[in-house]
C-alpha positions in Angstrom: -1.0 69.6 -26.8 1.9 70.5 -24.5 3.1 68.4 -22.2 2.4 69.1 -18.6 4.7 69.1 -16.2 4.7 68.7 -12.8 6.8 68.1 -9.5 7.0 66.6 -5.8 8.7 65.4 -2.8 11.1 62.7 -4.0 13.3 62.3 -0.4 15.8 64.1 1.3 19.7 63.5 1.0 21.4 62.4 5.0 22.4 66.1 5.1 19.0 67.1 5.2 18.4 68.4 1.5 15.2 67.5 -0.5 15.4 66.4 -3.7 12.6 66.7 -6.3 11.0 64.4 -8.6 10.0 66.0 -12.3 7.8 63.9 -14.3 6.5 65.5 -17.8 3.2 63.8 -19.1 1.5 63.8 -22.1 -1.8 62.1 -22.0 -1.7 58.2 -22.2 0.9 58.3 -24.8 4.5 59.4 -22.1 5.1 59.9 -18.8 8.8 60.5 -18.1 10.2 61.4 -14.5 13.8 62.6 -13.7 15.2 64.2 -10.3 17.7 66.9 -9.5 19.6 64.4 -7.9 22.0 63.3 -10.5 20.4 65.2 -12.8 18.8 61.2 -12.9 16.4 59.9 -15.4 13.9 57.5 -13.0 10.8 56.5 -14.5 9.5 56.1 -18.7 6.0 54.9 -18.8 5.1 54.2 -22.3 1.9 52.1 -24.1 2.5 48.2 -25.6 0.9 47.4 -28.6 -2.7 47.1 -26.3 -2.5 50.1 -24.8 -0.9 49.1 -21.6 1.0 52.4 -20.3 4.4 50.5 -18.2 7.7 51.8 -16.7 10.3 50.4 -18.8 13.8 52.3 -17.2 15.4 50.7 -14.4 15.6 52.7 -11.2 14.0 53.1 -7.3 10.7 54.0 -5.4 12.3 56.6 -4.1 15.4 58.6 -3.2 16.5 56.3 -0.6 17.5 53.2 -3.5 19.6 55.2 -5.1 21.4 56.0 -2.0 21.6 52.3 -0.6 24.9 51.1 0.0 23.9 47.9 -1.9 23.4 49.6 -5.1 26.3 52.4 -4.8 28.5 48.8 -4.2 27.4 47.8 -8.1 28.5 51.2 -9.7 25.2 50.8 -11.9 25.0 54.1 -12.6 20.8 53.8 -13.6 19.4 56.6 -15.0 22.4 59.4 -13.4 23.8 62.0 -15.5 27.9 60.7 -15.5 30.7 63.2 -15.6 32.9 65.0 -16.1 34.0 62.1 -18.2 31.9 58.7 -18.9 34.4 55.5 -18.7 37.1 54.8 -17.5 41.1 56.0 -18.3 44.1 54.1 -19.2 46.4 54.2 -16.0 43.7 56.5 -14.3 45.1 59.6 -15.8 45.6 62.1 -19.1 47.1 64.6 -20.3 47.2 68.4 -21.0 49.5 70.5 -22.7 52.4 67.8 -21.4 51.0 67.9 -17.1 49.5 64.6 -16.4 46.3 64.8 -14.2 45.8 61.2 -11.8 42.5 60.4 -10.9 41.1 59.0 -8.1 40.2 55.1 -8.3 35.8 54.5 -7.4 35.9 51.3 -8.9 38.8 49.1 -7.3 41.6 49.9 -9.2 39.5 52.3 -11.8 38.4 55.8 -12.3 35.2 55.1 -13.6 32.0 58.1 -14.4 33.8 61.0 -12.7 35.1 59.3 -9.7 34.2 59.2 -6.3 31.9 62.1 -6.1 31.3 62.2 -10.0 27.8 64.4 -11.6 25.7 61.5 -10.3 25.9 62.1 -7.0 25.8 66.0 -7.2 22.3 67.8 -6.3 21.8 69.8 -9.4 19.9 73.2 -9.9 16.1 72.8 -11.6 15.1 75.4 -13.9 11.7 74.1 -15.2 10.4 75.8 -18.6 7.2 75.6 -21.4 7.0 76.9 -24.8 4.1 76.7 -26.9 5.0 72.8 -28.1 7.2 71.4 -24.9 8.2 71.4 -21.3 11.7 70.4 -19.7 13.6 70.9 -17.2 17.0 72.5 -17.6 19.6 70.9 -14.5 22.9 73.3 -14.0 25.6 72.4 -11.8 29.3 74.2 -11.1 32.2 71.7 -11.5 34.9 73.5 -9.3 38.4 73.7 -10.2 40.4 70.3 -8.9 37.2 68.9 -8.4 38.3 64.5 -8.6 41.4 66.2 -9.7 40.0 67.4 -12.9 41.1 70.9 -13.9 39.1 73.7 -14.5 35.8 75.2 -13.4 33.0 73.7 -15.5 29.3 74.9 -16.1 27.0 72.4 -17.0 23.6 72.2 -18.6 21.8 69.3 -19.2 18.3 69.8 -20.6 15.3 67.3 -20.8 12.5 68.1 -23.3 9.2 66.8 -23.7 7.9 68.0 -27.2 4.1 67.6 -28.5 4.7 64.5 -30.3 6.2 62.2 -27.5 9.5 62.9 -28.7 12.1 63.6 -25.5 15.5 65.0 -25.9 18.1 65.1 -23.9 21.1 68.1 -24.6 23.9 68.8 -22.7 26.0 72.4 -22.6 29.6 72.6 -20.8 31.8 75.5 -20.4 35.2 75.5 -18.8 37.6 78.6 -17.7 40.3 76.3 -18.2 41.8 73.7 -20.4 39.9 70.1 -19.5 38.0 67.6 -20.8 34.1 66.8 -20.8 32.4 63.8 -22.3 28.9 63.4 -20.2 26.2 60.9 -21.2 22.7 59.5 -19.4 23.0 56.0 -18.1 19.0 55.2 -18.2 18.9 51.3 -18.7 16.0 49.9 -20.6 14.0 47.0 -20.4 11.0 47.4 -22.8 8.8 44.9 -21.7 8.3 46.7 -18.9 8.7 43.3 -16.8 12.1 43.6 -15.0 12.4 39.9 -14.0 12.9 39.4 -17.4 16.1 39.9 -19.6 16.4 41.5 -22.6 17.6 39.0 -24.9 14.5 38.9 -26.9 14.7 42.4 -28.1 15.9 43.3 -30.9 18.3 45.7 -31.8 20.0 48.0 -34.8 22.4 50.5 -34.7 24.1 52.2 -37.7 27.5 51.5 -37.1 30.0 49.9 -39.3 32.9 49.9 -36.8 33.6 49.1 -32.7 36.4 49.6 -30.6 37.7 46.4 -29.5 38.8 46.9 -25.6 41.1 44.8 -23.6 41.1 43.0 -20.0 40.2 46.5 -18.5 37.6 47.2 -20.6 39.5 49.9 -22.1 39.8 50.5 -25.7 42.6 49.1 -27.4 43.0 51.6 -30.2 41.7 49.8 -32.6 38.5 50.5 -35.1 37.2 47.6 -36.1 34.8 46.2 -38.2 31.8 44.8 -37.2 31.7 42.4 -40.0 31.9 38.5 -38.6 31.5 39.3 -35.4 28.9 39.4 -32.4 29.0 43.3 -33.3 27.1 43.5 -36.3 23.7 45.0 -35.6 23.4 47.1 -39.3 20.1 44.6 -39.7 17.7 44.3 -36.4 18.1 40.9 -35.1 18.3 39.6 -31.6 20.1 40.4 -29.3 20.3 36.8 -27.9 21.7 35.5 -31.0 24.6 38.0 -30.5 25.4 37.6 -27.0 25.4 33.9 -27.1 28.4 33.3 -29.9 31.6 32.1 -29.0 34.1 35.4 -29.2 36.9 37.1 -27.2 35.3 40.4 -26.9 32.4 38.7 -25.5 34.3 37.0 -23.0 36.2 40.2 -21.6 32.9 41.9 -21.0 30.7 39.2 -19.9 28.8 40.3 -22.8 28.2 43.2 -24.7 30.2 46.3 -23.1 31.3 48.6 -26.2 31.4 51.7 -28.2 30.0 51.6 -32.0 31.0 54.3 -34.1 28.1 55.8 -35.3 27.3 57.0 -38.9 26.4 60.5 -39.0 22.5 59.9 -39.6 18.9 60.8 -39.1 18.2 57.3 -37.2 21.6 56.0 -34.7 19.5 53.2 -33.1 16.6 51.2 -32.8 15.4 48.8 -30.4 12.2 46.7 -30.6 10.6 44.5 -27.8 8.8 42.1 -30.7 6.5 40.8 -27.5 5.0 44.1 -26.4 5.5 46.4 -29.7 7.3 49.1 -27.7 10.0 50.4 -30.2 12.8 53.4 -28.9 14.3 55.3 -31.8 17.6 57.0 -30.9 19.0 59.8 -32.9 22.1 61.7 -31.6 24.9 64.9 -32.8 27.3 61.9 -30.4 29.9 60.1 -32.6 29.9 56.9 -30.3 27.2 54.8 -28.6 28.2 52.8 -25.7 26.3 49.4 -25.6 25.7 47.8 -22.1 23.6 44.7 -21.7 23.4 45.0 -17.9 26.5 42.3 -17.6 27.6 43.1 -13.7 23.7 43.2 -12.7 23.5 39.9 -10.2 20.1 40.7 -7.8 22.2 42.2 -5.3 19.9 44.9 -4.5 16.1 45.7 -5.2 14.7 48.5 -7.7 11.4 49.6 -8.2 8.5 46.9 -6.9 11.1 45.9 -4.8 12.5 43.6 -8.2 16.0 42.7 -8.2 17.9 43.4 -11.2 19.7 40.3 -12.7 22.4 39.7 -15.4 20.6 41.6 -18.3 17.5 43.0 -16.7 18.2 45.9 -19.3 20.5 47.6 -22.1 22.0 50.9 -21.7 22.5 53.1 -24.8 24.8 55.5 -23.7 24.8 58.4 -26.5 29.0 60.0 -26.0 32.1 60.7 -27.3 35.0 57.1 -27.3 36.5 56.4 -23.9 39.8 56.9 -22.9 39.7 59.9 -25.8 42.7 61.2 -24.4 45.0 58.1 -24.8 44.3 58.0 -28.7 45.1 60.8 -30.6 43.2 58.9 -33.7 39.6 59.3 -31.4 37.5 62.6 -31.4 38.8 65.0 -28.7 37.2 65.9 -26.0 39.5 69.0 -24.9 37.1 71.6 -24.1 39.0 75.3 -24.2 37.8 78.6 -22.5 35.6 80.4 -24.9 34.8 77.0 -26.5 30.9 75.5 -25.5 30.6 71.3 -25.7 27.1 70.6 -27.0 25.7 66.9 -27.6 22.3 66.2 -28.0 20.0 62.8 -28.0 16.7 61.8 -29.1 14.6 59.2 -28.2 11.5 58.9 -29.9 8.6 55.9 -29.1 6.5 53.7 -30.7 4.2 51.0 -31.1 4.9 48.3 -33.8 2.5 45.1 -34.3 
């Protein structure tokens, strides 16, 4: 069966432009709703183990949340499409070909997600499609040249796919006329007990990563990879996440939690988490060499989502599929220099279940 897909009135921006909610459905197995605004992922409603279809991604009634000055204040990021370049930058800045770019600082003293104006507050352009197994829709948007000071005109693709099976994939597609860099991801926080009053310390969580990068008082990495071995880091066997969060460590304490990049094994499976409670079980497979976990540290119930729920200290996780941060600053990290003529592709798939 393909999924349908259909489309409405989400709200309109304080210039005056209307913004449109996507959802994709497929019978009571997935829905899953996203907006041009953003290119932002805003609703997954997916069955517990008794059939009971819930939303389980953080995120807003409408268009109006997500412009709240409330939330914009918390730099949450849930569900947006972040770019050019997820993270943040030693010293705000990087390099090409020896001309150092400066960013602008969003976040107090930091460049963080693209900046000011950054991809998740852009209005991108909706291309909906169907094939004989899937719908999507394909989001495009034009990066000028100097836009947040990066160089180069970028066109970007990001694509969300429903398939037959419930599986939904999300691939992105960059070009540039111009040496830069690009390293988007999805910030969709999830909270698979589809009660967002509760934290998600009692899921459980796997990810097939033998190494982290350790960061420092700026939550930037320090240039080491290091193992996850003895530490609050080691998720190669599912366990919860409470038991991590909750030991006594130095990496903990910088983050207020979990706030870090694994570096994935190149696998059919990158990630698993499993809400024991409810069944609901997200698989995570990605072409990304890095997953950036956030458990939702910086949430404090300063503004209301969906339900009109505030979202506390780890109402969800974030799973952000991307290359390291701060690439530029070590050479020893997977670029992310995109050339002319050159095409960035990444590509991440979740996949759903039910486990008794």
């Amino acid at each position: 069966m393909t999924p349908i897909l259909e489309s409405k009135r989400f709200g309109e921006t304080p210039e005056g432009e209307e913004i449109t909610l996507f959802t994709l459905s497929l019978g009571n197995k997935i829905s899953i709703s996203f907006m041009n605004y953003g290119a932002t992922w805003t609703h997954l409603f997916i069955p517990d183990k008794n059939g009971n279809l819930e939303d389980v991604v953080l995120g807003f009634d409408d268009l109006k949340g997500y412009l709240h000055q409330e939330y914009l204040d918390n730099y949450c990021y849930l569900g947006s499409t972040v770019g050019r370049v997820a993270g943040r930058f030693s010293g705000n800045q990087f390099s090409i070909d020896g001309k150092t770019y400066h960013l602008p600082k969003n976040q107090g003293g930091i460049h963080l997600h693209g900046g000011m104006e950054g991809w998740d507050k852009k209005i991108w352009i909706a291309q909906p499609f169907e094939t004989d197994d899937s719908s999507g829709v394909t989001f495009f948007y034009k990066s000028p040249d100097g836009e947040e000071n990066y160089p180069g005109t970028v066109e970007a693709w990001v694509t969300y796919t429903l398939d037959a099976s419930g599986s939904f994939e999300i691939s992105y597609k960059a070009i540039t006329d111009k040496k830069t860099i690009v390293n988007p991801t999805n910030h969709a926080y999830f909270n698979l007990s589809g009660d967002f009053s509760k934290n998600i310390e009692d899921h459980e969580f796997w990810v097939d990563a033998e190494h982290y990068l350790p960061v420092n008082v700026n939550s930037l990495p320090t240039g080491e990879i290091a193992h996850v071995a003895g530490t609050p880091f080691d998720f190669r066997r599912p366990s919860l996440i409470e038991a991590h969060l909750h030991q006594q460590n130095d990496q903990l304490k910088l983050a207020n939690g979990i706030d870090h990049c694994f570096v994935l094994n190149p696998s059919e499976k990158s990630a698993i988490l499993h809400h024991p409670k409810s069944g609901r079980t997200l698989t995570l497979s990605t072409t990304a060499p890095g997953l950036q976990v956030y458990t939702g540290n910086y949430l404090n119930g300063s503004f209301k989502g969906k339900g009109n729920s505030p979202f506390d200290k780890r109402a969800a996780i974030c799973l952000e599929t991307q290359y390291f941060p701060d690439a530029p600053t070590h050479a020893e990290f997977p670029t992310i220099l995109l050339l002319p003529g050159e095409v960035f592709k990444s590509r991440t798939v979740f996949a759903f279940s039910v486990e008794e």
